[in-house]
ZADO-1210 file (C-alpha; in nm, 4 decimals, padded with zeros to 6 digits):
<atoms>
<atom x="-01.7093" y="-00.5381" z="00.8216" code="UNK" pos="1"/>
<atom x="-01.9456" y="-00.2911" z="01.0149" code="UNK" pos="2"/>
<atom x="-01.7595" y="-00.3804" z="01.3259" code="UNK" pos="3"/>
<atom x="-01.3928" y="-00.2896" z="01.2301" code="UNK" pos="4"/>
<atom x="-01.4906" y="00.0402" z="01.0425" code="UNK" pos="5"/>
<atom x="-01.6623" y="00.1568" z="01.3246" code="UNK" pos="6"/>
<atom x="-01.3496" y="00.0066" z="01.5875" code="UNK" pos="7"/>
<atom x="-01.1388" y="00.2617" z="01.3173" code="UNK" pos="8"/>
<atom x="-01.3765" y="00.5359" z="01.3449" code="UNK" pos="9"/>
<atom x="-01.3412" y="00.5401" z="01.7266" code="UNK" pos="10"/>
<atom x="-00.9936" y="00.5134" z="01.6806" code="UNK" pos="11"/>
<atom x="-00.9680" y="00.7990" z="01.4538" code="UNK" pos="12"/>
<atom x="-01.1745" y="00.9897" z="01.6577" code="UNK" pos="13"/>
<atom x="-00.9799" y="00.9507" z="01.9476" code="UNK" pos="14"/>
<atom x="-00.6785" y="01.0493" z="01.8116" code="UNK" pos="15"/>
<atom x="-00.7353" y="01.3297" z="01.5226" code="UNK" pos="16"/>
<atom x="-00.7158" y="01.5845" z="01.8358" code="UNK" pos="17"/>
<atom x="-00.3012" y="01.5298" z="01.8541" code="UNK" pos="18"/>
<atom x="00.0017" y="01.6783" z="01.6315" code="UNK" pos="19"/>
<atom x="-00.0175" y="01.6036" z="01.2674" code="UNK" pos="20"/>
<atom x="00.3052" y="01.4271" z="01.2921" code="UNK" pos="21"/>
<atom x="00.2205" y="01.2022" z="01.5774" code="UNK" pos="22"/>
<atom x="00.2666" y="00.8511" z="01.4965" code="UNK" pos="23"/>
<atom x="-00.0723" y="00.7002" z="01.6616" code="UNK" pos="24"/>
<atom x="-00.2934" y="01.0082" z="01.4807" code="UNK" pos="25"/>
<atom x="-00.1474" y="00.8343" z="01.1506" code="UNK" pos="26"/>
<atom x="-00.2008" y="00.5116" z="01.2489" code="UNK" pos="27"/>
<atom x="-00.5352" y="00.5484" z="01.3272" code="UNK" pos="28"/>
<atom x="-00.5384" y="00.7148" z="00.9386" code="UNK" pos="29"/>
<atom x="-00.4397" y="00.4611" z="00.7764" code="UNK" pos="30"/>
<atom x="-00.6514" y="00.2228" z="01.0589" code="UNK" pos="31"/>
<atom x="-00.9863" y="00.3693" z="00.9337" code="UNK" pos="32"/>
<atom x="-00.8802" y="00.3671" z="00.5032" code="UNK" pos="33"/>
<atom x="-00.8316" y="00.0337" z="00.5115" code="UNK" pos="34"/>
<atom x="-01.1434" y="00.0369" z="00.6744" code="UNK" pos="35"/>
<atom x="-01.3163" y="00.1616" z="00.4078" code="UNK" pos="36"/>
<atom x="-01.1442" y="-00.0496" z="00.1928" code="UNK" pos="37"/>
<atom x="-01.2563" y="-00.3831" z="00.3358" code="UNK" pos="38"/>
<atom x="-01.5960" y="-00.2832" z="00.3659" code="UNK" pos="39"/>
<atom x="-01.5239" y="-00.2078" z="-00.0340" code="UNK" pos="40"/>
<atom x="-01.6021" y="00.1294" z="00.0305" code="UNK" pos="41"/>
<atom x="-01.2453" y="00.2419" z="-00.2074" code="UNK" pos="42"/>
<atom x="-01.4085" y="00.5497" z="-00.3205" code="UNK" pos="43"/>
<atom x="-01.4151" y="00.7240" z="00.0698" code="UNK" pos="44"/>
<atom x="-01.0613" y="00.5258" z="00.1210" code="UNK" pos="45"/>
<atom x="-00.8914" y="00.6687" z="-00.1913" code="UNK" pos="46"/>
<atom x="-00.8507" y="01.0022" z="00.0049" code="UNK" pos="47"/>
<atom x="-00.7708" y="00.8894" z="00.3691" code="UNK" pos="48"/>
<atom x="-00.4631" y="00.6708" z="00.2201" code="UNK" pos="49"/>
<atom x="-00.3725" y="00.9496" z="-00.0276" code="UNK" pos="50"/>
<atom x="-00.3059" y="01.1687" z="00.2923" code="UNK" pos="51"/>
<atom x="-00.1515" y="00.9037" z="00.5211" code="UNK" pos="52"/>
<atom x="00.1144" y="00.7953" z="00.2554" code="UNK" pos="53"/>
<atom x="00.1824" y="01.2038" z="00.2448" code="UNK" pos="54"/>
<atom x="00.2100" y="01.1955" z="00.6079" code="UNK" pos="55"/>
<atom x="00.4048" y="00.9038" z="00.5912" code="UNK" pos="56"/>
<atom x="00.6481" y="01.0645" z="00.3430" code="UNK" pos="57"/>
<atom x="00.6572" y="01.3765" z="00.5496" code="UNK" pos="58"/>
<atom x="00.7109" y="01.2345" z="00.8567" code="UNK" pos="59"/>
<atom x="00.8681" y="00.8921" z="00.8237" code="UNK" pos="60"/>
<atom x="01.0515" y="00.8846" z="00.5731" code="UNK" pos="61"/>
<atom x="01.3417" y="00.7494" z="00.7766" code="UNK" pos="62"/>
<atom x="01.0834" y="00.4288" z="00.8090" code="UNK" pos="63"/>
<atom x="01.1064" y="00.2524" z="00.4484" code="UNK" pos="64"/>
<atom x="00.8777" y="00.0081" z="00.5856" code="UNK" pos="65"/>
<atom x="00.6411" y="00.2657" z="00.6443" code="UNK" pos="66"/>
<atom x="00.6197" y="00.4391" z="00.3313" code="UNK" pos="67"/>
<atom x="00.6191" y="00.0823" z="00.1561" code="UNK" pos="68"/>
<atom x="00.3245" y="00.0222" z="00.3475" code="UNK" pos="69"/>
<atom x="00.1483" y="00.3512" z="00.2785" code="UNK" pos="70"/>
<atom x="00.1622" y="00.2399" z="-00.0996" code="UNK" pos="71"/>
<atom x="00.0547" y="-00.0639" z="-00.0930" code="UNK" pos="72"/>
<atom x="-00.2342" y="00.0247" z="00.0968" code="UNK" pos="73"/>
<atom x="-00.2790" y="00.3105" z="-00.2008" code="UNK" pos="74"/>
<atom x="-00.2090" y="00.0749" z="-00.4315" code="UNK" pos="75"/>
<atom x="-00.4374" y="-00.1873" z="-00.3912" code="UNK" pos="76"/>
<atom x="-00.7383" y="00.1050" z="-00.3346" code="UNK" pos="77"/>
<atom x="-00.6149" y="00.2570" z="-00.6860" code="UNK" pos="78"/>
<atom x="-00.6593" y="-00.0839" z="-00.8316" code="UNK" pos="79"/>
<atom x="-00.9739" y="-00.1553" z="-00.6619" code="UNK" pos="80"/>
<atom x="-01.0811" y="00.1416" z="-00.8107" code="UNK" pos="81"/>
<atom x="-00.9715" y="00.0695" z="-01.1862" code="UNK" pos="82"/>
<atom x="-00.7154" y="00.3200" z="-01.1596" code="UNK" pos="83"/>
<atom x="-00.4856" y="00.0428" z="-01.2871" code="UNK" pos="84"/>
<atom x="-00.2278" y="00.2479" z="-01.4578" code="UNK" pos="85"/>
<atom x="-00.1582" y="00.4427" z="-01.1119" code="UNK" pos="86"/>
<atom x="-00.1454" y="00.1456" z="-00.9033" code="UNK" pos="87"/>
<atom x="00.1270" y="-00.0518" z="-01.1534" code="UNK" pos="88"/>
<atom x="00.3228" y="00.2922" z="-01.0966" code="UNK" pos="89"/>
<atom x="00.3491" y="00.2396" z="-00.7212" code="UNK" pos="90"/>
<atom x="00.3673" y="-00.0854" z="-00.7754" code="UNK" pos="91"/>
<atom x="00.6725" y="-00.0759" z="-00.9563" code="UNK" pos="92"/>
<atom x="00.8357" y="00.1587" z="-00.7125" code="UNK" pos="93"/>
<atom x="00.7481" y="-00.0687" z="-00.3860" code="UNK" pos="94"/>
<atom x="00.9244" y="-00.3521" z="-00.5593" code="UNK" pos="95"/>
<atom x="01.2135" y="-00.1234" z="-00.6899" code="UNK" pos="96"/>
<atom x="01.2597" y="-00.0103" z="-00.2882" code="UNK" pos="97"/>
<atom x="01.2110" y="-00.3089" z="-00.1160" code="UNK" pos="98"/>
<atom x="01.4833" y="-00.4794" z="-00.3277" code="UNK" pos="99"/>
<atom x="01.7355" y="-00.2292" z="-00.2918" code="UNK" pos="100"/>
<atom x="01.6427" y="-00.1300" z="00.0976" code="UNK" pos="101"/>
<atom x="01.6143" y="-00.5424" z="00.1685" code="UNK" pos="102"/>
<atom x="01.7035" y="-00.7380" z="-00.1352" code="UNK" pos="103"/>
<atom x="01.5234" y="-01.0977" z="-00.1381" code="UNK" pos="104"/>
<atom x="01.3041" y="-01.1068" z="00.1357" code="UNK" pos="105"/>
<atom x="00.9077" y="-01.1863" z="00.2188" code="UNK" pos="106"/>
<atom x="00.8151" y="-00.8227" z="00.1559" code="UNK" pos="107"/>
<atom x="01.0030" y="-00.8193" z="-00.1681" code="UNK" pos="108"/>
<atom x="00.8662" y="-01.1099" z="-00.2777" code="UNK" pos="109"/>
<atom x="00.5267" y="-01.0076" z="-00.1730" code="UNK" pos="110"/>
<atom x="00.5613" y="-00.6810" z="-00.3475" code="UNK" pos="111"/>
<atom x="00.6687" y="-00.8744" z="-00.6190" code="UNK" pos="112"/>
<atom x="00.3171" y="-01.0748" z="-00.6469" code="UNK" pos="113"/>
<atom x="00.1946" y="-00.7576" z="-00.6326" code="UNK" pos="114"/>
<atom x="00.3467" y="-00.6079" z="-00.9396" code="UNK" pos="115"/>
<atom x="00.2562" y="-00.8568" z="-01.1294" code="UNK" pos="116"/>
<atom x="-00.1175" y="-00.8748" z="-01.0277" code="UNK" pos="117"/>
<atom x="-00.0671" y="-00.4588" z="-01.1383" code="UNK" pos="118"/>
<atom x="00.1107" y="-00.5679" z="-01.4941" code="UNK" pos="119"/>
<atom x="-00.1318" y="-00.8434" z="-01.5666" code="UNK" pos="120"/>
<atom x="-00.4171" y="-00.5706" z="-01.5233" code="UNK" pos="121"/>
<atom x="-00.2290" y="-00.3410" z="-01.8015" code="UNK" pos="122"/>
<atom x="-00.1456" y="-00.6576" z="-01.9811" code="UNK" pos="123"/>
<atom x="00.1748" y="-00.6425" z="-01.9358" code="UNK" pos="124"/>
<atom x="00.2116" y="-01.0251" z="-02.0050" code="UNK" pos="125"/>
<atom x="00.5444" y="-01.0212" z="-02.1042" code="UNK" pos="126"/>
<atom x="00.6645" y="-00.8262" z="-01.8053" code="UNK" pos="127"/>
<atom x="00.5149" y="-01.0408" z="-01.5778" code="UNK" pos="128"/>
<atom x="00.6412" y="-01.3906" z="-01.7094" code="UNK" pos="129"/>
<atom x="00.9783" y="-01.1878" z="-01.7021" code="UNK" pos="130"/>
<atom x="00.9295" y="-01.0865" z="-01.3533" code="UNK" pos="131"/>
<atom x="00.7901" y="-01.3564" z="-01.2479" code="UNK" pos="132"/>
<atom x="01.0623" y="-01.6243" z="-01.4041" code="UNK" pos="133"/>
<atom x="01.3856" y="-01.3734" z="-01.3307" code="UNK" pos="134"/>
<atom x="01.3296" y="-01.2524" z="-00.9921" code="UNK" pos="135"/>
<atom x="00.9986" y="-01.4328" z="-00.8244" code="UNK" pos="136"/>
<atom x="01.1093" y="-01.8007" z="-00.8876" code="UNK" pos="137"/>
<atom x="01.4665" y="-01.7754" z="-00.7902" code="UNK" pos="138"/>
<atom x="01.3801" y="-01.5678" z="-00.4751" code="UNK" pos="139"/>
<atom x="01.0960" y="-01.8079" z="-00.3523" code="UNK" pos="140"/>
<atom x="01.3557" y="-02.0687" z="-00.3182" code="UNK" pos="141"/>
</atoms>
């Protein structure tokens, strides 16, 4: 709670001063938004991750992982924020990446669950018994 957002303020704080592309100053970004986030503060988060996944695009992009990551993290604020149609958009590209950067793996499958959290919010219930039955079931195995 109280303790980790102010941890990720101090860590923010100590590193805002470097390069925009240096890898701890994003860290410590996307540190403090999920911060905010746990301490259900997704309003003040929204923006923090909406800049880190930029960064993360800008200057990672090399690191799958790390863009995958950076939406997620936007993801899940969008949809705490009942910006559901948004977060079943990033949603559906994690999943699309993961599979064809790793194919069946924990992240993919994990992404997976995500998606259809995101498609049961837009009641999508087709979609998700389809995802869930074709590619969820098979791959947990």
């Amino acid at each position: 709670g109280a303790v980790m957002l102010a941890l990720a303020w101090a860590c923010w704080e100590t590193y805002v001063g470097r390069p925009e592309a240096d890898g701890n100053r994003i860290s410590a970004l996307e540190l403090l938004g999920n911060a905010f986030q746990s301490n259900r503060r997704y309003a003040e988060a929204l923006p923090l991750l909406e800049v880190n996944l930029s960064m993360n695009r800008r200057y990672f992009s090399h690191s799958e992982e790390a863009v995958f990551l950076a939406q997620s993290n936007l993801a899940a604020c969008l949809g705490k924020l009942g910006r559901d149609n948004e977060a079943l958009v990033l949603g559906r590209e994690i999943y699309a990446g993961r599979m064809a950067t790793l194919g069946v793996s924990q992240n993919t499958i994990m992404s997976g669950s995500n998606l259809t959290y995101s498609l049961n919010q837009a009641r999508l219930f087709g979609e998700t018994k389809a995802l869930a039955r074709d590619q969820l079931l098979p791959a947990a195995r």
